[in-house]
Each structure stands twice: as C-alpha cells, then as structure tokens.
C-alpha positions in Angstrom: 7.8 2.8 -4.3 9.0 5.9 -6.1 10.4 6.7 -9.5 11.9 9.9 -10.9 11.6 10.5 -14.5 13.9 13.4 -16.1 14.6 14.0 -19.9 16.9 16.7 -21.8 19.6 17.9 -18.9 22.0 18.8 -21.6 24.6 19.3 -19.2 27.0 20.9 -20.5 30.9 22.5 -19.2 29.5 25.8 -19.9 26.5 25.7 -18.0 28.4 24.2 -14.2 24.8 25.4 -12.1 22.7 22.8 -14.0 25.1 20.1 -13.1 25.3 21.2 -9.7 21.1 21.2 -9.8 21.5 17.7 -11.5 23.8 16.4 -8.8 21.7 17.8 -5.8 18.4 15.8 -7.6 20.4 12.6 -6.9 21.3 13.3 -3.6 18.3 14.4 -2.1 15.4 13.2 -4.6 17.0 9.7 -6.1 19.2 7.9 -3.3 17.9 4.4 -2.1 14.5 4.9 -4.6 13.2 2.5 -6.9 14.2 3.9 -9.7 15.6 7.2 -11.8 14.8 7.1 -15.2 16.6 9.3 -17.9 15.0 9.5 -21.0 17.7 10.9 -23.4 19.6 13.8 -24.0 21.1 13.9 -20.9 24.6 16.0 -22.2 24.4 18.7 -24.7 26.4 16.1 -26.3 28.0 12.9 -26.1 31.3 12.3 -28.0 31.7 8.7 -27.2 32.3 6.4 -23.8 36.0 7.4 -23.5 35.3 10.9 -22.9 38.0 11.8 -20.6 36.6 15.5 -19.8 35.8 16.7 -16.4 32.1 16.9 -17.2 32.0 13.8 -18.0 33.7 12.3 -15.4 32.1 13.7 -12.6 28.4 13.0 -14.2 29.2 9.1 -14.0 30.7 9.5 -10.5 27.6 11.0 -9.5 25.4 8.6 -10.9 27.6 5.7 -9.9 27.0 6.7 -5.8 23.6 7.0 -6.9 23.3 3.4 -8.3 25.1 2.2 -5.6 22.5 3.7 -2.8 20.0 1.4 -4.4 18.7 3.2 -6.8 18.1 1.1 -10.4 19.1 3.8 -12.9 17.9 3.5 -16.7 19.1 5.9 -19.5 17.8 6.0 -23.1 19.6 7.8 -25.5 18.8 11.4 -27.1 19.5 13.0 -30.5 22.1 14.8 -28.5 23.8 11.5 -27.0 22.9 8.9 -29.2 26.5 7.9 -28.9 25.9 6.5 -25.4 26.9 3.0 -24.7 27.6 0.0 -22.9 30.5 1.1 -21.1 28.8 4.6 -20.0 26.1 2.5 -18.3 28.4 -0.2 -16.7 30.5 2.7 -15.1 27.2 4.0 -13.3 25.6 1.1 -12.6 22.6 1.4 -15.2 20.3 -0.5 -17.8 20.7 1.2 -21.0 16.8 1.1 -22.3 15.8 1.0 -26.1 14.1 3.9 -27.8 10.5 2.2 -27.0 10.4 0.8 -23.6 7.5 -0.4 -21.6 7.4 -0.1 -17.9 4.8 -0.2 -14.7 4.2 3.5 -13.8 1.9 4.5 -10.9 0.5 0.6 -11.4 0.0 1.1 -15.3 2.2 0.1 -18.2 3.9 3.4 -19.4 6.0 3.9 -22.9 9.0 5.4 -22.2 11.0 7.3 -25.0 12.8 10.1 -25.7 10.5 11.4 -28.2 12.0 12.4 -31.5 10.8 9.7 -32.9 7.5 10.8 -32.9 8.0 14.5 -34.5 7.7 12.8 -37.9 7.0 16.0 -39.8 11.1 17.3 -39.2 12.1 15.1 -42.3 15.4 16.8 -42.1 16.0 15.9 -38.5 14.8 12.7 -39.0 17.2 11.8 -41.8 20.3 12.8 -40.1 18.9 10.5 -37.2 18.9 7.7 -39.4 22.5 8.3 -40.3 24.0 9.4 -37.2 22.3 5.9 -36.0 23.7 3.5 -38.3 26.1 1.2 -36.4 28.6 1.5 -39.4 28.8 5.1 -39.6 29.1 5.4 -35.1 31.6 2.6 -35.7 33.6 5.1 -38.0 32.9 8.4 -36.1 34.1 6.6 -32.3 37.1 5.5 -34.5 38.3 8.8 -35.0 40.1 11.2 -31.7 38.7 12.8 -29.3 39.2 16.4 -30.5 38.1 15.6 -34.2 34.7 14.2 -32.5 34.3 17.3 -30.4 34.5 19.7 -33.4 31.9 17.2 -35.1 29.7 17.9 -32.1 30.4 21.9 -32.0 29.5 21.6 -35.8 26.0 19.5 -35.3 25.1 21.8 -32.3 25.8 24.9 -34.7 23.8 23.1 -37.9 20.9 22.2 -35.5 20.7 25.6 -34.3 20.6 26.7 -38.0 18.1 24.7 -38.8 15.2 25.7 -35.8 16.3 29.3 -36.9 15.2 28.6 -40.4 12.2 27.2 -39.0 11.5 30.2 -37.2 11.8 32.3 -40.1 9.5 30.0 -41.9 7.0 30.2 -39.1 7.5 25.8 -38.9 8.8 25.8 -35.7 6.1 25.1 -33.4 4.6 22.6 -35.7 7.1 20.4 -37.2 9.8 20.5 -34.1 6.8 19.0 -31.8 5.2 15.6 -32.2 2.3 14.1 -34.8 -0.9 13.7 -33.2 -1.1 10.8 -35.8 2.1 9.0 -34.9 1.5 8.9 -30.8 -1.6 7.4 -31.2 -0.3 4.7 -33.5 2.4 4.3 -31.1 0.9 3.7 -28.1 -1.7 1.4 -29.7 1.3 -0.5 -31.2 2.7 -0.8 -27.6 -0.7 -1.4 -25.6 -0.4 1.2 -23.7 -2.7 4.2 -22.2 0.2 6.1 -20.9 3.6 7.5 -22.5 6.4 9.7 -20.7 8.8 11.1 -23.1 10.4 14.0 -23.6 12.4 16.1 -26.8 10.2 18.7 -27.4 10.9 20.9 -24.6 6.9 21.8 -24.0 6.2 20.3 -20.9 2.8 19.5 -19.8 0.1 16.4 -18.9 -2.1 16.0 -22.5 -5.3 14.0 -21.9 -6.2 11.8 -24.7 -8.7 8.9 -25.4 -7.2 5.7 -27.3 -10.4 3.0 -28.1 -12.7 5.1 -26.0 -10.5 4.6 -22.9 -8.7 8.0 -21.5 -4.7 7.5 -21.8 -2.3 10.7 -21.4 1.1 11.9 -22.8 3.2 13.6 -20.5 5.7 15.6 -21.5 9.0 16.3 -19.0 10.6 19.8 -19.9 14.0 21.0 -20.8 16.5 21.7 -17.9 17.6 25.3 -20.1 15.5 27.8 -18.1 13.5 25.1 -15.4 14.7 21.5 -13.7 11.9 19.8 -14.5 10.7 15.9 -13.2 8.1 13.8 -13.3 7.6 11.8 -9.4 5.6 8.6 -9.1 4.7 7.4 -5.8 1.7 6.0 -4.1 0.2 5.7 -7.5 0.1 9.4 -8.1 2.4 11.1 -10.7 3.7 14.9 -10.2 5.0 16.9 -12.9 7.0 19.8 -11.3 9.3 22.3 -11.9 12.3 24.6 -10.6 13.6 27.6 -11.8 17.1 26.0 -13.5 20.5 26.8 -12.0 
C-alpha cells in the first residue's frame, strides 16, 4: 500500500522541465498505487477550469492516465490555484479534498493541508485569501475572459513577489511567511491528530513535536523551484526525498 504526497509544483509554461519531471513522477512513481496526493498549488496559477492552454491541457491528460491506472488522486487547492474546481477534478479522475482533511498515513490519521492557513502572522496574505475565496467574488472573477483573468494572475504573481520583497527588506520574511508554532498545535489538537503533511512554506523538513505528552510530527514537502520533492508512504514508513528539479 503506497501513497505519494507532493505540494507546490507550480508548473508553469515557462518552466516545460518541471512538467516533464512532474509527468515522469506519474509514470514511474504513481501508476496502479493507492494513492497520489496533491496538496495545493500545483500551477503557478490557475485561471479557472476552462483553461484552454497547452499547459493545462496536457497536466489533466497526464493525471487522467494516471487515475485511470488505479491510482485514487486527491488535490487540495493552493493560494496559487484556489480557483480549482469540480470540473478540473472530474477531467482527471480525482477527489477534490477540503483545506483540512484527515486521512490514514503509514497506519495513523494524518492532517492534510496546504498550509497557508497556518502562517497566521502574514495578515496581508491572509486577507487577500479571504477575498480571493469568497464564492461571490470567484463567481465574478470566472465570469470574466480568459485573457482578462490571465493578466489578473500576472498582476497577483507580480504583487506577491512585491510583497516577500518588502519582507525581505524588513528582515519579516523568514518569520511571518512560515507557520505559527501556536496555530499548528491548536490545529492538530482540533483535528485529533499526531501527524500533519502540508506544504506552502517551501522549507521542507520532518519537525518532531509532542502534543499532550505524546510525540506527533509536521512534515513539511518542499517546493518543486530548485528540487522535486515527495513524501512516500509504504510499509508503514514515510520518506521525505528529494531531486535536483528539472
């Protein structure tokens, strides 16, 4: 029984060897397995389900002869592709999970999420998630053409950019872009769990940590910008690895 876990692809037209890296992951890691799970931010962005572009197109193709292998994909949304929906996941054959999902992992419940939700401290970030995730306002935003929602996603991409930069200056970056100590905790006590797999931050790494004197861990999966990284369950064991990306 194995399960691949992956987080923060952000494929992207301009990048074509991460795709290609992405698509040889399916073939030769995620045919006929349990299950691939893909915890958000999968494209650099996501303009809406009709996205017509070649990218796009051959990403769902991929997945699709993935799913149909066996394979049970599941696919939570990102800050970059929080406009993912039901007709993305019917076209590849997946379950379309909610940002806090619970799941058995190497024979424990794990919390699944993407993991923005827990970097409480970027108020800025966190307000623009709030908007960006009101059903009204992605009601009005998929209502408007594809090229007018690709120059809204060029202009996010450049304001988000902006904003780490300021950050930086401000010496804020490493602290407020990663996640509250405070707010995991309370999270995975509010789920039950002694495990959570998320990723976001782009820092991976295994943390050990002790929730009501019991050991629990947070694993973080990395960024596929510079590395491919994954997370493998099998057998009960759990492998955090890395490739050089591209």
């Amino acid at each position: 029984m194995t399960q691949v876990f992956i987080s923060d692809l952000h494929l992207d037209a301009a990048r074509p060897e991460t795709t290609l890296q992405f698509f040889a992951l399916l073939t030769c890691q995620c045919r006929g397995i349990e299950a691939l799970y893909i915890l958000g931010d999968l494209f650099e962005a996501w303009i809406g389900d009709d996205d017509d572009s070649e990218l796009a197109l051959g990403v769902q193709q991929a997945l699709a002869e993935c799913s149909a292998s066996g394979t049970r994909i599941f696919v939570q949304r990102g800050n970059r592709d929080f406009l993912l929906g039901a007709r993305f996941a019917d076209a590849i054959g997946a379950q379309l999970l909610p940002d806090y999902a619970v799941i058995t992992c190497a024979g424990e419940p794990a919390l699944l999420m993407h993991g923005d939700l827990l970097c409480t401290q970027d108020t800025a970030y966190q307000q623009f998630r709030a908007q960006v995730h009101n059903p009204a306002w992605q009601s009005q935003m998929l209502s408007q053409s594809l090229a007018a929602r690709r120059t809204f996603a060029e202009q996010a991409r450049l304001g988000s950019q902006a904003h780490q930069q300021q950050l930086k200056m401000n010496q804020q970056l490493e602290t407020i872009t990663d996640v509250t100590p405070s707010e995991v905790l309370q999270t995975m006590q509010r789920y039950g769990v002694h495990r959570l797999i998320h990723g976001h931050t782009h820092r991976p790494a295994r943390h050990a940590l002790e929730i009501n004197g019991r050991p629990a861990e947070r694993i973080v999966l990395g960024d596929w910008y510079q590395q491919a990284s994954s997370l493998l369950a099998t057998g009960g064991q759990l492998t955090l690895s890395f490739a050089p990306a591209g």
